[in-house]
GUROKOL-432415 format. One record per residue (C-alpha): residue number from 1; x, y, z. Coordinates in steps of 0.001 Angstrom, whole numbers, plus 500000, padded with zeros to 6 digits. Each point is the difference from the previous one (the first is absolute). Example, Ala and Ser with C-alpha at 12.3 -4.5 7.8 and 13.67 -1.06 7.14 Angstrom:
+-----+--------+--------+--------+
:   n :     xx :     yy :     zz :
+-----+--------+--------+--------+
:   1 : 512300 : 495500 : 507800 :
:   2 : 501370 : 503440 : 499340 :
+-----+--------+--------+--------+
END
This chain:
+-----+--------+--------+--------+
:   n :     xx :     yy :     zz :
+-----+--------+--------+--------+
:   1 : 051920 : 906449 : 851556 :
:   2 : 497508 : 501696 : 497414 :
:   3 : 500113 : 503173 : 499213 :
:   4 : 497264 : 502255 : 500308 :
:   5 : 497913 : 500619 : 496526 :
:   6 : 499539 : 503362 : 498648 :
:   7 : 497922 : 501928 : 497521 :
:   8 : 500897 : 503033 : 498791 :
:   9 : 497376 : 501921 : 497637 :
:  10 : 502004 : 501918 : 497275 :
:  11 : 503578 : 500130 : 498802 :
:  12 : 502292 : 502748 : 501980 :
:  13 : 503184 : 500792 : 501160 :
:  14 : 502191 : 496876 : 498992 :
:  15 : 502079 : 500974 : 503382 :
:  16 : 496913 : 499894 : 501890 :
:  17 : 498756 : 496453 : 497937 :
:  18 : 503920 : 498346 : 500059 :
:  19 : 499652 : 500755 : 504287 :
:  20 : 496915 : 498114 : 500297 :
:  21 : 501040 : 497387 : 497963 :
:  22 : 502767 : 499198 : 502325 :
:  23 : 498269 : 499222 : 502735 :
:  24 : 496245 : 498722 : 498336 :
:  25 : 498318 : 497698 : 498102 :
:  26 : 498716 : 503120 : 497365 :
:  27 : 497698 : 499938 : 497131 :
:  28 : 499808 : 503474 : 498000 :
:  29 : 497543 : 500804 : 498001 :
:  30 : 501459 : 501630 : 496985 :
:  31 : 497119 : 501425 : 498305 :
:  32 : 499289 : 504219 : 499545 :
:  33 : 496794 : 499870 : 501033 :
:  34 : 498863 : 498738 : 503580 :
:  35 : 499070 : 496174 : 500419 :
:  36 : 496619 : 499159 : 499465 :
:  37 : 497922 : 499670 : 502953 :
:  38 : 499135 : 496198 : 499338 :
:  39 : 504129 : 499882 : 499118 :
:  40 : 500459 : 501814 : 503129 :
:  41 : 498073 : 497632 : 502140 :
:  42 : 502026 : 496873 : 498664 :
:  43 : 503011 : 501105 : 500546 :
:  44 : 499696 : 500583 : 503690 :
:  45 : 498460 : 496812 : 500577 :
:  46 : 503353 : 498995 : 501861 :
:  47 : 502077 : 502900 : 500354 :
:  48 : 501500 : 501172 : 503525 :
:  49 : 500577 : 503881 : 499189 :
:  50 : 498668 : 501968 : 497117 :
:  51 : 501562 : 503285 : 498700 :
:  52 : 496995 : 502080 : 498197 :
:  53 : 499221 : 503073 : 498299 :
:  54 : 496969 : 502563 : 500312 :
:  55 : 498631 : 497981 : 497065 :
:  56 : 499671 : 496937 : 502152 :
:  57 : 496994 : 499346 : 502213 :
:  58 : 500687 : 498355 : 503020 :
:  59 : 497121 : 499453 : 501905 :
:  60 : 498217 : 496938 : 501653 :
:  61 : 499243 : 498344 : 497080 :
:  62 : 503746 : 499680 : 499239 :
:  63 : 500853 : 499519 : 503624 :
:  64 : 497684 : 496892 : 499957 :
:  65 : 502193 : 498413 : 496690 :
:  66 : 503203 : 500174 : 501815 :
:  67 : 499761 : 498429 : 503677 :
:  68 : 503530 : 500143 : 500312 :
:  69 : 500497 : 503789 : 499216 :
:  70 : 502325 : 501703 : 502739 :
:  71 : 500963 : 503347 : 498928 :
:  72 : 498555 : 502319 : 496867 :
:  73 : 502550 : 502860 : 498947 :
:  74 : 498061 : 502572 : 497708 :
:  75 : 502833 : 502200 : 497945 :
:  76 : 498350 : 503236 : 500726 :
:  77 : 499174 : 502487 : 502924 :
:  78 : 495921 : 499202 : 499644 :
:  79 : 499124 : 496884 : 501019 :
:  80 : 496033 : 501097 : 498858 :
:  81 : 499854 : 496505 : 497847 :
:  82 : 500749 : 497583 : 503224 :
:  83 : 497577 : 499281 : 502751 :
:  84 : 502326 : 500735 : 502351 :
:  85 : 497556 : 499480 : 503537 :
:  86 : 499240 : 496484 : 498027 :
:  87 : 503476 : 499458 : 500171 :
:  88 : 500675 : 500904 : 503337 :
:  89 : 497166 : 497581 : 501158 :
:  90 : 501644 : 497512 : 498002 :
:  91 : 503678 : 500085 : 501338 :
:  92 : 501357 : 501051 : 496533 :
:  93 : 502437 : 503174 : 500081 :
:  94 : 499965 : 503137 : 497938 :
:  95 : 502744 : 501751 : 498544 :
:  96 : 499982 : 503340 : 497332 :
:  97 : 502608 : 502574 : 499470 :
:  98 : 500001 : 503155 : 500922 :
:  99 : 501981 : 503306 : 500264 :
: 100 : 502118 : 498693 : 496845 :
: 101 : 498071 : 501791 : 497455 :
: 102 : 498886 : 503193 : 501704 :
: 103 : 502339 : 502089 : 498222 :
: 104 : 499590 : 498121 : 496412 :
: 105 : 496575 : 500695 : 500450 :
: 106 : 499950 : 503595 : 501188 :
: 107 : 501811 : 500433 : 497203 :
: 108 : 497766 : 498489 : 498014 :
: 109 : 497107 : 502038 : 501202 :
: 110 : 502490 : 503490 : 499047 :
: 111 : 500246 : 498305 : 496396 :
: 112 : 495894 : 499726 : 499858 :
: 113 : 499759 : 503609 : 501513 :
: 114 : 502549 : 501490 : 497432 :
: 115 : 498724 : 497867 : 497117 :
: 116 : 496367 : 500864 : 500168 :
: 117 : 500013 : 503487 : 500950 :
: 118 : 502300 : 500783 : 497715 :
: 119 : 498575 : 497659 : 497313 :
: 120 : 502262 : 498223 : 498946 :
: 121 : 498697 : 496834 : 498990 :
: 122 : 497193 : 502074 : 498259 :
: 123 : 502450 : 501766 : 498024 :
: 124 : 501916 : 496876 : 498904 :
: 125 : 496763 : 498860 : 498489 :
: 126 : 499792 : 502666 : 498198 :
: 127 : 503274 : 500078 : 498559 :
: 128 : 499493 : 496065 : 498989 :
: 129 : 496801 : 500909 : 498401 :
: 130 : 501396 : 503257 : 497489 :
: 131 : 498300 : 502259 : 502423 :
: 132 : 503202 : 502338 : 500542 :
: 133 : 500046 : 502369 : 496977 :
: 134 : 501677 : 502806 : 501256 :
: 135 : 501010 : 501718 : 504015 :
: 136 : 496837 : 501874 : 500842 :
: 137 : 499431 : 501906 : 503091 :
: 138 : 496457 : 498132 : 500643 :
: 139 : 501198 : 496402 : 499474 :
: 140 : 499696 : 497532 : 502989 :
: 141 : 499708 : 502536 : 502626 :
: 142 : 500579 : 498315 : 503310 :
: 143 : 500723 : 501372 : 504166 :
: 144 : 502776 : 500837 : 501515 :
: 145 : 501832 : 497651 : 502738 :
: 146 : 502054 : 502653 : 501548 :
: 147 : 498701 : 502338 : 502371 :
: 148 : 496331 : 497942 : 500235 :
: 149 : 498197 : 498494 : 502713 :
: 150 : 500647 : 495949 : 500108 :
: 151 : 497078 : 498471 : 502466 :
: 152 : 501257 : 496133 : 501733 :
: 153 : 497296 : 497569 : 500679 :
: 154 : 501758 : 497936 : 502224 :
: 155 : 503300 : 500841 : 501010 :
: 156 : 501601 : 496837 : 501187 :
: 157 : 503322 : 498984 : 498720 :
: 158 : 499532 : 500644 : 496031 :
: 159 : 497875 : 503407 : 500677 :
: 160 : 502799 : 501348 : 502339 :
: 161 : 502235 : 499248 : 497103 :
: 162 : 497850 : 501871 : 496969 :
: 163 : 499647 : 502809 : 503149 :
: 164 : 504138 : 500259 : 500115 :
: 165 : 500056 : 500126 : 496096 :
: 166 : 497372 : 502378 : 499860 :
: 167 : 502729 : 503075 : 501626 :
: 168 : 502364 : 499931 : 496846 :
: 169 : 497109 : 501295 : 498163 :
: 170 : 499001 : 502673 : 502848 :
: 171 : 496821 : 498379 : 500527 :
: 172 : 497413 : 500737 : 503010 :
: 173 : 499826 : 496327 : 501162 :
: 174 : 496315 : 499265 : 501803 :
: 175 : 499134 : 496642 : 501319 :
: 176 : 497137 : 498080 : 501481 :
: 177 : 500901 : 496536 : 502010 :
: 178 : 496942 : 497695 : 501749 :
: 179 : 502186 : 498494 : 502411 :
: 180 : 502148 : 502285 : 501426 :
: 181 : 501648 : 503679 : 499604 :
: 182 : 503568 : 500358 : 499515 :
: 183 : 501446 : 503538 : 502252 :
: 184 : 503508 : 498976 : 499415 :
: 185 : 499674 : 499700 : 496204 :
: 186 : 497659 : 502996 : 499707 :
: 187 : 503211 : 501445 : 501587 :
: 188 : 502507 : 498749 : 498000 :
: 189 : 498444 : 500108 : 496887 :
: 190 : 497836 : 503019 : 499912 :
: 191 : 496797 : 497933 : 499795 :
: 192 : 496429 : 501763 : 501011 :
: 193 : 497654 : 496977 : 501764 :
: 194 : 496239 : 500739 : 498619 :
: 195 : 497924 : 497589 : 502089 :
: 196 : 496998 : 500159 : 497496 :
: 197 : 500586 : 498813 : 496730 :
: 198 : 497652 : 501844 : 498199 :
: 199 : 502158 : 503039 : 500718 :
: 200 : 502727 : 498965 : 499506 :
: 201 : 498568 : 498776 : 496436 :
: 202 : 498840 : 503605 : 499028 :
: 203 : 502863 : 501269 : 500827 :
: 204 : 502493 : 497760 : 497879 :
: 205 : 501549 : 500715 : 496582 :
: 206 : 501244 : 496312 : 499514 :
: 207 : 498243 : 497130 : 502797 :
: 208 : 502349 : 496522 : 500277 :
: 209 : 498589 : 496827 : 501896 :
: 210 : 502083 : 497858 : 501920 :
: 211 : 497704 : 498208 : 502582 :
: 212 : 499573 : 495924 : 500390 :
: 213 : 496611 : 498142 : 498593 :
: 214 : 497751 : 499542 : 502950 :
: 215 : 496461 : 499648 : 500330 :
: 216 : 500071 : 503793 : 501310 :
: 217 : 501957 : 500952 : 496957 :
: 218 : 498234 : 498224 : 497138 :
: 219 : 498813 : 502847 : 497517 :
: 220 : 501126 : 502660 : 502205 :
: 221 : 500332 : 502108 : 497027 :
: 222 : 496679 : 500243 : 498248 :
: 223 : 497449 : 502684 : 498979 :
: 224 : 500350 : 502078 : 502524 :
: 225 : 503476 : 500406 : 500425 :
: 226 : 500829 : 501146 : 496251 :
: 227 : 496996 : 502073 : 500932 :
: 228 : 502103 : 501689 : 502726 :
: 229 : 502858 : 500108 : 497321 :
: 230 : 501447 : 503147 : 498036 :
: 231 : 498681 : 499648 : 495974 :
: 232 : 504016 : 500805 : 499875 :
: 233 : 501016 : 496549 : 502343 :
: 234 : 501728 : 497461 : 498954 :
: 235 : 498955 : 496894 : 501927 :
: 236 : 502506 : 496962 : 500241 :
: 237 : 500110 : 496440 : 501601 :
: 238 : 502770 : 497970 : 500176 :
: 239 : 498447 : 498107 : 503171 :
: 240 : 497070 : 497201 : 499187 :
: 241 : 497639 : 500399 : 496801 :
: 242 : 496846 : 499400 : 502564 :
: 243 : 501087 : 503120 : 501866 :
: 244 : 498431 : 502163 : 497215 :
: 245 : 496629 : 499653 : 498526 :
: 246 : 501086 : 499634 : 496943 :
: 247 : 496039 : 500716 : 498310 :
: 248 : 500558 : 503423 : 501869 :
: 249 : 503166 : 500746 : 498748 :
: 250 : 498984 : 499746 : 496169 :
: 251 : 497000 : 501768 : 500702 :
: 252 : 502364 : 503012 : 501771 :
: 253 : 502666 : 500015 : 497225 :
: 254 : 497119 : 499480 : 496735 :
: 255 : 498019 : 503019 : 502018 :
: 256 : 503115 : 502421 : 500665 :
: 257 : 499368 : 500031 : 503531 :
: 258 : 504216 : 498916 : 500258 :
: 259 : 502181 : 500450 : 497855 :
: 260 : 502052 : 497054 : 499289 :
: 261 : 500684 : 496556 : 501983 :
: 262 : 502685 : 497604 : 500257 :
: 263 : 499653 : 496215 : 501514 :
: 264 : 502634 : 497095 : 500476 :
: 265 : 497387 : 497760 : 501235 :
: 266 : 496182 : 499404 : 498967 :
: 267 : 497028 : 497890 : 500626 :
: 268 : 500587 : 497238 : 498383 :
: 269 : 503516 : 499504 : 499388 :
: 270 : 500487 : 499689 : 496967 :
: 271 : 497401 : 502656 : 499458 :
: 272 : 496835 : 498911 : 497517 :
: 273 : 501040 : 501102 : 496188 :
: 274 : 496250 : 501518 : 500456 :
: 275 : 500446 : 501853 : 502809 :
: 276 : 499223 : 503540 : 499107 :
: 277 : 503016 : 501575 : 501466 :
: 278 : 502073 : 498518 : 496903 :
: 279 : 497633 : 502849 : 498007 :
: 280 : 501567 : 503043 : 501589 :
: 281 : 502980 : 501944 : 499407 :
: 282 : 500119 : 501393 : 503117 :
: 283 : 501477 : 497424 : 502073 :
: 284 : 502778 : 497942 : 499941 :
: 285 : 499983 : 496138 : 501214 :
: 286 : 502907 : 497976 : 500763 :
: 287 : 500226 : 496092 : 499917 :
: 288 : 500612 : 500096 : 503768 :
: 289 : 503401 : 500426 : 500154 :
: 290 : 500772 : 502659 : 502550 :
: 291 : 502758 : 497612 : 501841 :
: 292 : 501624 : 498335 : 496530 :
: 293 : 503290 : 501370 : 500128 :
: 294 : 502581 : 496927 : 500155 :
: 295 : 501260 : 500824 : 502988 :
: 296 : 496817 : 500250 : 502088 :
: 297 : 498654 : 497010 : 498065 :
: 298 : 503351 : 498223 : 501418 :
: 299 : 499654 : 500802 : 503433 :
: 300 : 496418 : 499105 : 499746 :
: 301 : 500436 : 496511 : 498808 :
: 302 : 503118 : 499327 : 502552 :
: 303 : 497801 : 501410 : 503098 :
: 304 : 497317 : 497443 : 498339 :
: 305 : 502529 : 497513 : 499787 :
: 306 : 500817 : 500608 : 503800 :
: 307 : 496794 : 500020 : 501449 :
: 308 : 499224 : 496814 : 498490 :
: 309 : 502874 : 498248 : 500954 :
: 310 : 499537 : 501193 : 503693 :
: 311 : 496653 : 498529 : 500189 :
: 312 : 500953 : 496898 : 499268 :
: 313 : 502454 : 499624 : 502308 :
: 314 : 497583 : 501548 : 502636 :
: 315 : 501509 : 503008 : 500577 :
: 316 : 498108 : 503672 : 500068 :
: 317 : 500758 : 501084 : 496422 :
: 318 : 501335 : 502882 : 500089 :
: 319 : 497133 : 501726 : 498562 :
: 320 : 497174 : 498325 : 501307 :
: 321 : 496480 : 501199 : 499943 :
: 322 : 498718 : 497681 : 502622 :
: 323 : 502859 : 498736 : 502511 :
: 324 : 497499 : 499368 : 502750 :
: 325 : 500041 : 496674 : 498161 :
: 326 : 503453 : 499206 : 500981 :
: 327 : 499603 : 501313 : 503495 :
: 328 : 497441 : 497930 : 500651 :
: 329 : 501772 : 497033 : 498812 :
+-----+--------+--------+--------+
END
Protein backbone atom coordinates (compact mmCIF):
# COMPACT_ATOMS: atom_id res chain seq x y z
CA UNK A 1 0.00 0.00 0.00
CA UNK A 2 1.13 3.74 -0.69
CA UNK A 3 2.00 5.82 1.68
CA UNK A 4 0.51 9.01 2.22
CA UNK A 5 2.57 12.15 0.59
CA UNK A 6 3.67 14.96 2.65
CA UNK A 7 4.91 18.51 2.38
CA UNK A 8 6.53 20.10 4.90
CA UNK A 9 7.41 23.98 4.39
CA UNK A 10 10.84 24.68 6.09
CA UNK A 11 13.62 22.63 7.61
CA UNK A 12 13.10 21.87 11.60
CA UNK A 13 13.65 19.62 14.19
CA UNK A 14 15.46 16.57 12.45
CA UNK A 15 13.55 14.41 15.34
CA UNK A 16 10.40 15.87 14.30
CA UNK A 17 11.46 15.43 10.17
CA UNK A 18 13.23 11.62 10.82
CA UNK A 19 9.34 10.73 12.60
CA UNK A 20 7.52 11.73 9.63
CA UNK A 21 9.70 10.19 7.40
CA UNK A 22 8.96 6.87 8.87
CA UNK A 23 5.70 6.65 8.23
CA UNK A 24 5.30 9.21 4.80
CA UNK A 25 6.05 9.76 1.50
CA UNK A 26 7.87 13.49 2.55
CA UNK A 27 9.26 16.17 0.45
CA UNK A 28 11.06 19.09 2.53
CA UNK A 29 11.66 22.07 1.32
CA UNK A 30 15.07 23.09 2.42
CA UNK A 31 15.22 26.63 1.59
CA UNK A 32 15.45 29.79 4.50
CA UNK A 33 13.00 31.64 3.11
CA UNK A 34 9.26 30.39 2.65
CA UNK A 35 8.29 28.65 -0.77
CA UNK A 36 7.10 30.78 -3.31
CA UNK A 37 3.49 31.00 -3.69
CA UNK A 38 3.50 29.62 -7.40
CA UNK A 39 6.26 26.91 -5.71
CA UNK A 40 3.82 26.49 -3.03
CA UNK A 41 0.92 25.69 -5.24
CA UNK A 42 2.94 22.89 -7.16
CA UNK A 43 3.96 21.17 -4.59
CA UNK A 44 0.60 20.38 -3.12
CA UNK A 45 -0.77 19.39 -6.28
CA UNK A 46 -0.83 15.70 -4.83
CA UNK A 47 -0.02 15.79 -1.34
CA UNK A 48 -2.33 14.10 1.47
CA UNK A 49 -1.18 16.27 4.63
CA UNK A 50 0.78 19.45 4.65
CA UNK A 51 2.80 20.75 7.67
CA UNK A 52 3.02 24.80 7.28
CA UNK A 53 4.26 27.80 8.84
CA UNK A 54 2.63 31.37 9.48
CA UNK A 55 4.45 32.25 6.25
CA UNK A 56 2.28 29.88 4.29
CA UNK A 57 -1.13 30.84 2.95
CA UNK A 58 -3.51 28.27 2.91
CA UNK A 59 -6.58 29.31 1.63
CA UNK A 60 -9.02 28.18 -1.22
CA UNK A 61 -6.89 28.82 -3.85
CA UNK A 62 -4.44 26.22 -2.47
CA UNK A 63 -7.21 23.99 -1.29
CA UNK A 64 -8.42 23.84 -4.97
CA UNK A 65 -4.53 22.55 -6.19
CA UNK A 66 -4.57 19.68 -3.88
CA UNK A 67 -7.97 17.57 -4.11
CA UNK A 68 -6.53 15.00 -2.13
CA UNK A 69 -5.45 17.17 0.93
CA UNK A 70 -6.66 15.49 4.32
CA UNK A 71 -5.12 17.17 7.17
CA UNK A 72 -2.98 20.73 7.33
CA UNK A 73 -0.71 20.97 10.59
CA UNK A 74 0.47 24.72 10.97
CA UNK A 75 3.72 24.74 13.52
CA UNK A 76 2.42 27.57 15.53
CA UNK A 77 -0.43 28.55 18.04
CA UNK A 78 -2.12 31.14 15.25
CA UNK A 79 -3.56 29.56 12.61
CA UNK A 80 -4.43 33.48 11.15
CA UNK A 81 -2.76 32.32 7.58
CA UNK A 82 -5.32 29.16 7.02
CA UNK A 83 -8.92 29.47 6.09
CA UNK A 84 -9.83 27.36 8.59
CA UNK A 85 -14.12 27.51 8.05
CA UNK A 86 -12.91 26.71 4.22
CA UNK A 87 -11.40 23.83 5.57
CA UNK A 88 -13.96 22.65 7.69
CA UNK A 89 -16.44 22.83 4.68
CA UNK A 90 -14.00 20.92 2.87
CA UNK A 91 -13.40 17.83 5.20
CA UNK A 92 -9.66 18.75 5.64
CA UNK A 93 -8.43 18.84 9.45
CA UNK A 94 -6.51 21.48 11.31
CA UNK A 95 -3.85 21.07 13.64
CA UNK A 96 -1.38 24.04 15.49
CA UNK A 97 0.44 23.88 18.71
CA UNK A 98 -0.23 25.40 21.54
CA UNK A 99 0.63 25.83 25.28
CA UNK A 100 4.36 24.69 24.30
CA UNK A 101 5.73 28.07 23.98
CA UNK A 102 3.83 30.13 26.53
CA UNK A 103 6.60 30.34 28.83
CA UNK A 104 9.46 30.84 25.99
CA UNK A 105 7.45 33.55 24.97
CA UNK A 106 6.53 35.27 28.22
CA UNK A 107 9.87 35.25 28.60
CA UNK A 108 10.47 36.70 25.64
CA UNK A 109 8.10 39.54 26.21
CA UNK A 110 10.28 40.16 29.97
CA UNK A 111 13.48 40.31 27.60
CA UNK A 112 11.62 43.15 25.28
CA UNK A 113 10.33 44.89 28.54
CA UNK A 114 13.86 44.89 30.21
CA UNK A 115 15.68 45.61 26.95
CA UNK A 116 13.82 48.67 25.88
CA UNK A 117 13.14 50.36 29.00
CA UNK A 118 16.28 50.01 30.07
CA UNK A 119 17.85 50.65 26.62
CA UNK A 120 19.79 48.36 25.99
CA UNK A 121 19.91 47.80 22.47
CA UNK A 122 20.17 51.69 22.19
CA UNK A 123 23.15 51.69 24.22
CA UNK A 124 24.91 48.88 22.31
CA UNK A 125 24.62 51.09 19.30
CA UNK A 126 26.21 53.48 20.78
CA UNK A 127 29.05 51.70 22.03
CA UNK A 128 29.53 50.12 18.29
CA UNK A 129 29.42 53.54 16.92
CA UNK A 130 32.43 55.38 19.45
CA UNK A 131 29.58 57.04 21.19
CA UNK A 132 30.75 55.92 24.84
CA UNK A 133 33.51 58.40 25.83
CA UNK A 134 33.33 58.38 29.33
CA UNK A 135 30.38 57.19 32.48
CA UNK A 136 28.19 60.26 32.67
CA UNK A 137 25.29 60.65 34.89
CA UNK A 138 22.94 61.86 31.81
CA UNK A 139 23.83 59.07 29.35
CA UNK A 140 20.97 56.74 28.14
CA UNK A 141 18.64 57.47 30.86
CA UNK A 142 15.95 54.84 30.83
CA UNK A 143 12.71 53.60 33.61
CA UNK A 144 12.76 51.54 36.15
CA UNK A 145 11.15 47.83 36.03
CA UNK A 146 10.89 47.34 39.69
CA UNK A 147 8.28 48.78 41.67
CA UNK A 148 6.23 50.12 38.24
CA UNK A 149 2.92 49.53 36.97
CA UNK A 150 2.97 46.64 34.06
CA UNK A 151 -0.66 46.93 32.14
CA UNK A 152 -1.73 43.10 30.19
CA UNK A 153 -3.72 43.37 27.09
CA UNK A 154 -4.91 40.06 27.01
CA UNK A 155 -4.17 37.82 29.65
CA UNK A 156 -4.56 34.36 28.28
CA UNK A 157 -1.88 31.85 28.72
CA UNK A 158 1.39 34.03 27.76
CA UNK A 159 -0.08 37.31 29.66
CA UNK A 160 -0.73 35.23 32.88
CA UNK A 161 2.86 34.25 32.48
CA UNK A 162 4.55 38.02 31.96
CA UNK A 163 1.74 38.77 35.04
CA UNK A 164 3.64 35.90 37.36
CA UNK A 165 7.09 37.37 36.26
CA UNK A 166 6.04 40.72 36.82
CA UNK A 167 6.06 39.97 41.18
CA UNK A 168 9.96 39.39 41.32
CA UNK A 169 10.23 42.91 40.34
CA UNK A 170 7.36 44.15 42.89
CA UNK A 171 5.30 45.29 40.15
CA UNK A 172 1.45 46.47 40.40
CA UNK A 173 0.20 44.01 37.71
CA UNK A 174 -3.19 45.56 35.84
CA UNK A 175 -4.90 43.71 33.11
CA UNK A 176 -7.65 44.10 30.59
CA UNK A 177 -9.12 40.66 28.88
CA UNK A 178 -12.22 40.86 26.04
CA UNK A 179 -13.33 37.51 26.67
CA UNK A 180 -13.45 36.79 30.04
CA UNK A 181 -12.16 37.92 33.71
CA UNK A 182 -10.00 35.74 35.63
CA UNK A 183 -11.13 35.96 39.92
CA UNK A 184 -8.97 33.05 40.66
CA UNK A 185 -5.82 34.51 39.07
CA UNK A 186 -6.57 38.07 40.22
CA UNK A 187 -6.35 36.02 43.49
CA UNK A 188 -3.44 34.22 43.11
CA UNK A 189 -1.46 36.55 41.44
CA UNK A 190 -2.30 39.92 42.77
CA UNK A 191 -3.75 41.08 39.43
CA UNK A 192 -6.29 44.31 39.38
CA UNK A 193 -9.09 43.57 36.32
CA UNK A 194 -9.66 47.21 34.60
CA UNK A 195 -12.59 46.51 32.27
CA UNK A 196 -11.84 49.69 30.11
CA UNK A 197 -8.74 49.77 28.42
CA UNK A 198 -8.22 53.21 28.17
CA UNK A 199 -7.69 53.19 31.92
CA UNK A 200 -5.98 50.80 32.30
CA UNK A 201 -3.60 52.42 29.48
CA UNK A 202 -3.16 55.74 31.50
CA UNK A 203 -2.46 54.12 34.22
CA UNK A 204 0.51 51.79 32.99
CA UNK A 205 4.28 52.36 33.27
CA UNK A 206 5.15 49.47 30.77
CA UNK A 207 1.74 48.01 28.45
CA UNK A 208 2.49 44.17 26.91
CA UNK A 209 0.02 42.61 24.24
CA UNK A 210 -0.75 39.15 24.15
CA UNK A 211 -4.19 38.79 22.37
CA UNK A 212 -4.90 36.55 18.99
CA UNK A 213 -5.38 38.41 15.35
CA UNK A 214 -9.06 38.67 14.78
CA UNK A 215 -11.07 40.88 12.83
CA UNK A 216 -12.03 42.59 16.34
CA UNK A 217 -8.38 42.86 17.13
CA UNK A 218 -6.80 44.14 13.91
CA UNK A 219 -5.09 47.58 14.84
CA UNK A 220 -6.37 47.53 18.24
CA UNK A 221 -3.52 49.63 19.17
CA UNK A 222 -3.57 52.81 17.16
CA UNK A 223 -3.80 56.60 17.72
CA UNK A 224 -5.76 56.64 20.37
CA UNK A 225 -4.44 54.23 22.57
CA UNK A 226 -0.71 55.69 22.73
CA UNK A 227 -2.89 58.72 23.19
CA UNK A 228 -4.19 57.20 26.46
CA UNK A 229 -0.46 56.20 27.14
CA UNK A 230 2.08 57.74 29.79
CA UNK A 231 4.96 59.96 27.58
CA UNK A 232 7.03 57.60 30.20
CA UNK A 233 5.33 53.97 28.66
CA UNK A 234 6.98 51.62 27.15
CA UNK A 235 4.66 49.83 24.73
CA UNK A 236 5.53 46.14 23.61
CA UNK A 237 4.04 43.38 21.29
CA UNK A 238 5.14 40.12 21.10
CA UNK A 239 1.54 38.96 19.79
CA UNK A 240 0.72 39.71 15.81
CA UNK A 241 2.40 42.82 13.94
CA UNK A 242 -1.39 43.79 12.68
CA UNK A 243 -2.37 44.16 16.33
CA UNK A 244 -0.60 47.59 16.42
CA UNK A 245 -0.95 50.35 13.98
CA UNK A 246 2.23 50.48 13.27
CA UNK A 247 1.83 54.37 11.34
CA UNK A 248 0.60 55.30 14.96
CA UNK A 249 3.26 53.93 16.76
CA UNK A 250 6.11 55.92 14.84
CA UNK A 251 4.12 58.86 14.99
CA UNK A 252 3.83 58.28 19.16
CA UNK A 253 7.55 57.40 19.63
CA UNK A 254 8.99 60.37 16.75
CA UNK A 255 6.40 62.83 18.82
CA UNK A 256 7.42 61.77 22.55
CA UNK A 257 4.02 60.94 23.36
CA UNK A 258 5.79 57.18 24.68
CA UNK A 259 8.73 56.66 25.46
CA UNK A 260 10.22 53.72 23.89
CA UNK A 261 8.68 50.46 22.08
CA UNK A 262 9.65 47.03 21.57
CA UNK A 263 8.00 44.49 18.82
CA UNK A 264 8.73 40.70 17.94
CA UNK A 265 6.30 40.81 15.21
CA UNK A 266 5.34 43.58 12.50
CA UNK A 267 3.27 44.24 9.50
CA UNK A 268 4.86 42.79 7.06
CA UNK A 269 7.07 40.19 8.23
CA UNK A 270 9.95 40.78 7.27
CA UNK A 271 9.28 44.41 7.94
CA UNK A 272 9.88 46.96 4.70
CA UNK A 273 13.76 48.27 4.91
CA UNK A 274 11.62 51.69 4.40
CA UNK A 275 9.45 51.43 7.00
CA UNK A 276 10.00 54.40 9.19
CA UNK A 277 10.24 52.62 12.43
CA UNK A 278 13.88 51.40 11.30
CA UNK A 279 14.60 55.51 11.79
CA UNK A 280 14.09 55.59 15.53
CA UNK A 281 16.13 54.82 18.40
CA UNK A 282 13.52 54.40 20.56
CA UNK A 283 12.31 51.06 19.87
CA UNK A 284 13.62 47.87 19.59
CA UNK A 285 12.39 45.16 16.84
CA UNK A 286 13.04 41.60 16.91
CA UNK A 287 13.06 39.16 13.84
CA UNK A 288 10.06 37.39 15.41
CA UNK A 289 11.58 35.14 17.50
CA UNK A 290 9.83 35.21 20.83
CA UNK A 291 9.45 31.14 20.87
CA UNK A 292 13.21 30.27 19.25
CA UNK A 293 14.74 28.67 22.04
CA UNK A 294 15.72 24.94 20.90
CA UNK A 295 13.75 23.42 23.14
CA UNK A 296 10.39 25.09 22.40
CA UNK A 297 11.32 25.01 18.71
CA UNK A 298 11.62 21.03 19.40
CA UNK A 299 8.48 20.49 20.95
CA UNK A 300 6.94 22.63 18.35
CA UNK A 301 8.05 20.69 15.38
CA UNK A 302 7.29 17.12 17.20
CA UNK A 303 3.58 18.39 18.21
CA UNK A 304 3.63 19.42 14.28
CA UNK A 305 4.94 16.21 13.47
CA UNK A 306 2.03 14.59 15.56
CA UNK A 307 -0.78 16.37 14.43
CA UNK A 308 0.03 15.60 11.00
CA UNK A 309 0.51 12.15 11.32
CA UNK A 310 -2.89 11.83 13.21
CA UNK A 311 -4.73 13.30 10.41
CA UNK A 312 -3.76 11.05 8.15
CA UNK A 313 -4.61 8.22 9.80
CA UNK A 314 -8.02 9.90 10.67
CA UNK A 315 -7.67 10.37 14.03
CA UNK A 316 -8.50 13.87 16.07
CA UNK A 317 -4.96 15.29 16.20
CA UNK A 318 -4.27 15.99 19.22
CA UNK A 319 -4.33 19.60 18.73
CA UNK A 320 -6.90 20.16 16.37
CA UNK A 321 -8.50 23.42 15.56
CA UNK A 322 -11.51 22.01 13.87
CA UNK A 323 -12.38 18.28 15.07
CA UNK A 324 -16.01 18.69 14.17
CA UNK A 325 -14.52 17.38 10.93
CA UNK A 326 -13.75 14.07 12.32
CA UNK A 327 -16.94 13.84 14.28
CA UNK A 328 -18.83 14.22 11.53
CA UNK A 329 -17.06 11.64 9.65
Amino acid sequence: MARPRVFVARKMAQEALDTIAQETEMDLWEGELPPPRDVLLQKVQDIDGLLSLLTDRVDAELMDATPKLKVVSNMAVGFDNIDVPEATRRGIVVGNTPGVLTETTADFAWSLIMATGRRVAEGDRWTRSGKWKTWGPMILLGHDIHHATLGIVGCGRIGLEVAKRARGFDMKVLYHDAIRRKPEEEKAYGLEYVPDLYQMLSRADFVTVHVPLTAETRHMISSKEFAAMKKTAIFVNTSRGPVVDQKALYEALKSGQIFAAGLDVTEPEPILMDDPLLTLENITIAPHIASASVATRTKMANMAAANLLAGLKGVTPPNCVNPEVLRKK
